[in-house]
C-alpha positions, 0 to 999 in steps of 0.5 A: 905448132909446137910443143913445150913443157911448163918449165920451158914456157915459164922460163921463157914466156916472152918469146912463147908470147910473142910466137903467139902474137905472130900467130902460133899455137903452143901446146903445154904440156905436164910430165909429157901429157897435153893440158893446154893450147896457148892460140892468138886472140881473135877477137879484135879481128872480129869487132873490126870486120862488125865495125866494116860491115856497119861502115858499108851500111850492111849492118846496123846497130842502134845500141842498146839491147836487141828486140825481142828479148824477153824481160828479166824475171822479178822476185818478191823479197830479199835479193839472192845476195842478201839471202847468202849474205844472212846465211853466212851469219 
């Protein structure tokens, strides 16, 4: 893991990107203190390990919501965006 300073990252954002891709953390810093961590994005790995599973018929998915999820709540009325909208007036 390595450690740079927003200067440093800004100036060479290109690399750090690519350090990234090939699977490093970077740690940003500010006047020396920690305020972020740059990590790989993982989600395709996962969708690709769903899309194996539903393929060797141990998942299934017919789209659509899942059952047992329970219906919206509806409210009488004005929607809460033309409330704010007319608020705003």
């Amino acid at each position: 893991m390595e450690t740079i300073g927003i200067r440093k990252l800004k100036e060479n954002l290109s690399r750090y990107m690519n350090m990234v891709k090939s699977g490093e953390k970077i740690v940003v810093t500010d006047r020396k203190k920690e305020i972020a961590v740059i990590i790989p994005f993982e989600k395709a790995d996962k969708e690709e390990e769903i899309v194996r599973l539903i393929q060797r018929g141990m998942a299934n998915w017919s789209g659509g919501k899942p059952l047992g999820i329970k219906p919206r709540i509806t409210s009488r009325g004005k929607s809460v965006s033309s409330a704010v909208v007319e608020d705003r007036r």
